[in-house]
C-alpha positions in Angstrom: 0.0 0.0 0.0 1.7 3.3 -1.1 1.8 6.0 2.2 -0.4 8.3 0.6 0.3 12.4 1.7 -3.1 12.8 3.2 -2.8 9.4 5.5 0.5 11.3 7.4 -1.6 14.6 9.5 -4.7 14.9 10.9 -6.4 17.5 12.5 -7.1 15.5 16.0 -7.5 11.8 16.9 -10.6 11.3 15.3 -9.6 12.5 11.9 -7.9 9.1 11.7 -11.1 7.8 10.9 -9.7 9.3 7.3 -7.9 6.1 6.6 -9.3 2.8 6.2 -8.5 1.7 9.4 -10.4 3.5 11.9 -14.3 4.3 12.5 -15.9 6.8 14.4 -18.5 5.6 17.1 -20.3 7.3 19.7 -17.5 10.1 19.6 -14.9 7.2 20.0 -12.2 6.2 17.7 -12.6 2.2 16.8 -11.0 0.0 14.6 -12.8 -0.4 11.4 -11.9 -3.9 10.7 -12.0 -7.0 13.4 -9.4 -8.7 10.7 -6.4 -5.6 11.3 -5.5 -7.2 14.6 -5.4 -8.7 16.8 -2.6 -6.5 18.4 -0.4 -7.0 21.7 0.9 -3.5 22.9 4.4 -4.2 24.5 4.8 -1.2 26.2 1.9 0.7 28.5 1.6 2.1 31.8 -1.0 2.9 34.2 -0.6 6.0 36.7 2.7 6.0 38.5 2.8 6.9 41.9 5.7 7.8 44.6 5.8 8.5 47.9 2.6 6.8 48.8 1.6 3.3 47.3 -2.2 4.2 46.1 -2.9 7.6 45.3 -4.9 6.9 42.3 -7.8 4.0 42.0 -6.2 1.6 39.1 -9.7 -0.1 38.7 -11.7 3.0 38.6 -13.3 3.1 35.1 -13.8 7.4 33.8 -15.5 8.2 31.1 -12.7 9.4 29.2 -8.9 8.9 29.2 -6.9 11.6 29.5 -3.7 10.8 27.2 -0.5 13.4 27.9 -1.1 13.9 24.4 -4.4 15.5 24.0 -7.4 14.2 21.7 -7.4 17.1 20.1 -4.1 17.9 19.5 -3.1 18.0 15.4 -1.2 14.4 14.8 1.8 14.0 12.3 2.6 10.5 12.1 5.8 11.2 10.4 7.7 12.6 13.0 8.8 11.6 16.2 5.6 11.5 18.4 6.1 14.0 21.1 6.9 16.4 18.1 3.5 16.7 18.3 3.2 17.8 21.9 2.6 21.9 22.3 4.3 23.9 25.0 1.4 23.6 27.0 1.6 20.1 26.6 4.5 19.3 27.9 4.3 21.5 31.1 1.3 20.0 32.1 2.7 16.2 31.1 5.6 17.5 33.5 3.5 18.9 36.4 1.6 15.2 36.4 4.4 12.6 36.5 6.6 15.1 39.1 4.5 17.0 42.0 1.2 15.5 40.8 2.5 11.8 41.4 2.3 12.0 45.0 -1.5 13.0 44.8 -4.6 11.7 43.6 -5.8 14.1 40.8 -4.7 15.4 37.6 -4.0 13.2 34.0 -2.7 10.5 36.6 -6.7 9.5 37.9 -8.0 8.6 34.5 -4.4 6.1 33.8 -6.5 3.1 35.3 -6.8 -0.5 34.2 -10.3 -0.4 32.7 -9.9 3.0 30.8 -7.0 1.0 29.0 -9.0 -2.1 28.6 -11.8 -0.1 26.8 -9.0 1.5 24.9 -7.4 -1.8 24.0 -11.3 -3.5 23.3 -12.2 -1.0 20.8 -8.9 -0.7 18.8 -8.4 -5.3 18.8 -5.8 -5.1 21.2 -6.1 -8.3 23.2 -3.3 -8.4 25.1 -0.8 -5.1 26.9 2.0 -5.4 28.7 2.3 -2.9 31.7 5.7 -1.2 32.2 6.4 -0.1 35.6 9.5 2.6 36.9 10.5 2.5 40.4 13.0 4.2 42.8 15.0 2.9 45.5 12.8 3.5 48.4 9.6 5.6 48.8 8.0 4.1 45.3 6.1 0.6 44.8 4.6 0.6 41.2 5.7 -3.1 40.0 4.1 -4.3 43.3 0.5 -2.4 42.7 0.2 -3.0 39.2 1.1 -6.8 39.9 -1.5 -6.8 42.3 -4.1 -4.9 40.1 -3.3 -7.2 37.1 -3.3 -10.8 38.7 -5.8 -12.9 36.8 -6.5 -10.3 34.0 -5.6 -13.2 30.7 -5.2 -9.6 28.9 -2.5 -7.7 30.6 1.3 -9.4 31.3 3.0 -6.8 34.0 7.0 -6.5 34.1 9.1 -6.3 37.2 10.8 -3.1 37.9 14.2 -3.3 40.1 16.6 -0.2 40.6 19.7 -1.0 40.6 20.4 0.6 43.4 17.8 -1.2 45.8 19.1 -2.9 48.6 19.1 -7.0 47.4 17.8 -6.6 44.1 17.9 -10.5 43.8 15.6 -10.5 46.6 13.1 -8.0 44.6 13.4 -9.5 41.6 12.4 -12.8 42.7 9.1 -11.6 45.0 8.2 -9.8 41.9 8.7 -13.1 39.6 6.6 -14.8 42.0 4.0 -12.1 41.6 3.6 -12.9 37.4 6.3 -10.4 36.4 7.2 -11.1 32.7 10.2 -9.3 32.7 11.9 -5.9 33.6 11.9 -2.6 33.0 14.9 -0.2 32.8 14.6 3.1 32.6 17.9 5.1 32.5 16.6 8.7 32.0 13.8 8.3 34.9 16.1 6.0 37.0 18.6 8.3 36.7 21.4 5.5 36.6 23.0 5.0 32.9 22.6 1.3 31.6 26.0 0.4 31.6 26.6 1.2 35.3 28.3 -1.7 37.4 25.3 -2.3 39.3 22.8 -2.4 36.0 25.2 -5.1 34.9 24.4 -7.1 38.1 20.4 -6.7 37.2 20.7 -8.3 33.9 22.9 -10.9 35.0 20.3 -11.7 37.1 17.9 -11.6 34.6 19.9 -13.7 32.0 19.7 -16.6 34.8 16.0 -16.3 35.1 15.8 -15.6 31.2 13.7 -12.9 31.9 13.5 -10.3 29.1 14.6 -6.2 29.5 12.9 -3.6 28.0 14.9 -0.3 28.0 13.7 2.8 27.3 15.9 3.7 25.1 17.7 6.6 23.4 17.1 10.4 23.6 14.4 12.0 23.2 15.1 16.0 23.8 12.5 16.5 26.6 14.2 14.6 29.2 16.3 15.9 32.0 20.2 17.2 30.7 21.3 13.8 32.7 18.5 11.6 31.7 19.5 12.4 28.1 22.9 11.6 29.0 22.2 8.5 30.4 20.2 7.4 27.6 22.4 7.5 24.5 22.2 4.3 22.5 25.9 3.9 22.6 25.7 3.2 26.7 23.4 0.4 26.0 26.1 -2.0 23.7 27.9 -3.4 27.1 25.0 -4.9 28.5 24.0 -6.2 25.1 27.4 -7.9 24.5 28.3 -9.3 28.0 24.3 -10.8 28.6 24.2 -12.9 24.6 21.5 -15.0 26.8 19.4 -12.2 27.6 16.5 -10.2 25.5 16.6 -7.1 25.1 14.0 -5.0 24.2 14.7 -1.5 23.1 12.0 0.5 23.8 11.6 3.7 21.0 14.0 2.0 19.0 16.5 4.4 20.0 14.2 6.7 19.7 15.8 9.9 18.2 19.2 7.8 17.5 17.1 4.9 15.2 20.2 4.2 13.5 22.3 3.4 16.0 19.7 1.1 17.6 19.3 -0.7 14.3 22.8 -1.3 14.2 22.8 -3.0 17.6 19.9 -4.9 16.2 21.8 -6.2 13.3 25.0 -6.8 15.1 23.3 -8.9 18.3 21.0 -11.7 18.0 19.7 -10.6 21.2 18.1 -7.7 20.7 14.4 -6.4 19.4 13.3 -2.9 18.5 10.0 -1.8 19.8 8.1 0.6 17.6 6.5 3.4 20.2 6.7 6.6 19.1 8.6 6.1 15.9 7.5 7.7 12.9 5.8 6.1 9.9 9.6 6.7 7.9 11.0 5.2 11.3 8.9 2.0 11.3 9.2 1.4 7.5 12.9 1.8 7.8 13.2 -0.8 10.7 11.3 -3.3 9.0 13.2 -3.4 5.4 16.5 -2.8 7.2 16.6 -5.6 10.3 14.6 -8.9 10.9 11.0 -8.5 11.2 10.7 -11.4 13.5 12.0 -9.0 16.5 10.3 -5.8 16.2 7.6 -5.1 18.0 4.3 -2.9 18.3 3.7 -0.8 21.1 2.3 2.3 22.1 3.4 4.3 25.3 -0.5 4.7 26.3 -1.3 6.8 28.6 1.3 9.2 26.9 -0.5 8.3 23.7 -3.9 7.0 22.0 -2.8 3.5 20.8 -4.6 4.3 17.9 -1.8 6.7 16.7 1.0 3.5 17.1 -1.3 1.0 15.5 -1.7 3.3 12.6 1.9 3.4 11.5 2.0 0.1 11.4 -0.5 -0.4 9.1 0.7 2.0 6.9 4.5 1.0 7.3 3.4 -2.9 6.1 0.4 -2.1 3.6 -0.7 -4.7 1.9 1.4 -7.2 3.2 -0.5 -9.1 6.3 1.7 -11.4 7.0 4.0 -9.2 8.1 1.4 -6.4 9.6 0.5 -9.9 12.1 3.7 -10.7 12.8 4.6 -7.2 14.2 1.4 -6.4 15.8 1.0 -9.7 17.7 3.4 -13.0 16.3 6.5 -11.6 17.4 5.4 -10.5 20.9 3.6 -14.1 21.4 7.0 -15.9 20.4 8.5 -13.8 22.8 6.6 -14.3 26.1 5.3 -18.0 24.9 2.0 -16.6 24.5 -1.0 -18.8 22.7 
């Protein structure tokens, strides 16, 4: 299917409804066709907290989601996806996930568990994999959304261990005997780069459980000076190379340094790109330059409508539906042994 010009912006969220993917019902964006998916999102989160465990209700359902990005905020698929953010945007995104974690209002109360399973229900994505980020001390996301997510057969929920917590093995295994899939490592958020001594230990630790990681990873220009730091795709190669017996996923696919991540991705066995935030350009160029059988679909809800990541996909693999299935959902059931 050839990209077509008028496919790439859109005046809001609904406008998608443009392309042959998406219906308009009830003043909700739907997929139009049962047959697109199904879809498993490999990279969500729900409202993260600090300071106190439960300041926001993960299974109250609210009539409407508030995504960081706004539903009426102009779209570009063909940039990098917080391109799209305004001024305003961002300093309210920023006021929510710093002051506004330890409380129970704001964008935070509407990043529940039910407001993504509608989401996910009316878009065919069956499955989403919850990505928690925790601190040291005084933060205990990967234990609540465990908890919130136990016997839900359509959300998987990672592990999230600082590497700076006292026994991380310890952690790591109460939250393995909790359901966690995996682990989360966040450099820019974390604030420790992913080639620190300690991070080494982590995945080390992982590798023996062979328990996948998905970074966040690369810069992305509206992170802190030493969260962008931390995050340059070149920091990542050490743990890459000394773990061959662990996954890695890299979240953003590098994000703003794509290249760089698709070398890694030709170079290591070990390693799968994840498509969140990417543009169309990005996604096309990842799947005709690396091996389709480890990339990945996701979306970074609440930050974003999974709507905008599903689109890309289908543009990026047209007509091809093979391939469209094995990005949107083949790859990520290979990957967590999923039926």
């Amino acid at each position: 299917m050839r990209i077509r010009p008028e496919w790439l912006r859109f005046e809001n969220l609904l406008d998608l409804a443009r392309t042959p993917f998406f219906e308009v019902h009830e003043g909700r964006l739907v997929l139009a066709d049962p047959a697109l998916g199904p879809a498993i999102d490999v990279h969500t989160h729900l409202a993260l907290t600090f300071l106190r465990r439960r300041t926001v209700d993960l299974s109250a359902e609210t009539p409407e989601v508030e995504h960081y990005l706004p539903a009426d905020r102009a779209i570009d698929l063909d940039v990098y996806q917080n391109r799209n953010f305004s001024t305003d945007d961002l300093e309210r995104m920023t006021r929510d996930l710093s002051i506004g974690s330890v409380g129970c209002g704001g964008q935070r109360r509407t990043h529940t568990l039910p407001n993504l399973a509608r989401e996910m229900r009316e878009l065919g994505v069956s499955r989403s994999v919850l990505l928690p980020i925790d601190f040291p001390v005084l933060s205990h996301n990967a234990d609540t959304w465990l908890e919130v997510s136990r016997d839900r057969g359509d959300f998987l929920c990672f592990g999230s261990v600082h590497p700076f917590v006292r026994d991380p093995e310890a952690v790591l295994d109460r939250q393995i005997a909790a359901g966690a899939r995996g682990v989360k490592v966040h450099p820019a958020v974390q604030l420790v780069p992913p080639d620190h001594p300690r991070c080494m230990r982590l995945y080390g630790l992982c590798e023996a459980r062979r328990l996948p990681v998905l970074f966040h990873c690369g810069p992305v220009d509206i992170e802190t000076r030493l969260g962008r730091r931390f995050s340059q795709v070149a920091r990542y190669e050490r743990a890459i190379a000394e773990h061959p017996g662990c996954t890695f996923v890299l979240g953003h696919s590098g994000a703003l340094q794509l290249e760089q991540a698709l070398a890694f991705s030709r170079r290591y066995p070990n390693v799968w790109l994840e498509l969140a935030s990417q543009s169309v350009s990005g996604v096309a160029r990842i799947l005709d330059t690396t091996d389709p059988a480890r990339v990945l679909y996701g979306s970074d809800w609440p930050f974003y409508h999974q709507a905008i990541g599903l689109a890309k996909v289908f543009l990026a693999t047209g007509d091809d539906a093979a391939l469209r299935t094995r990005v949107l959902s083949g790859n990520a059931s290979a990957l967590f042994g999923l039926t």
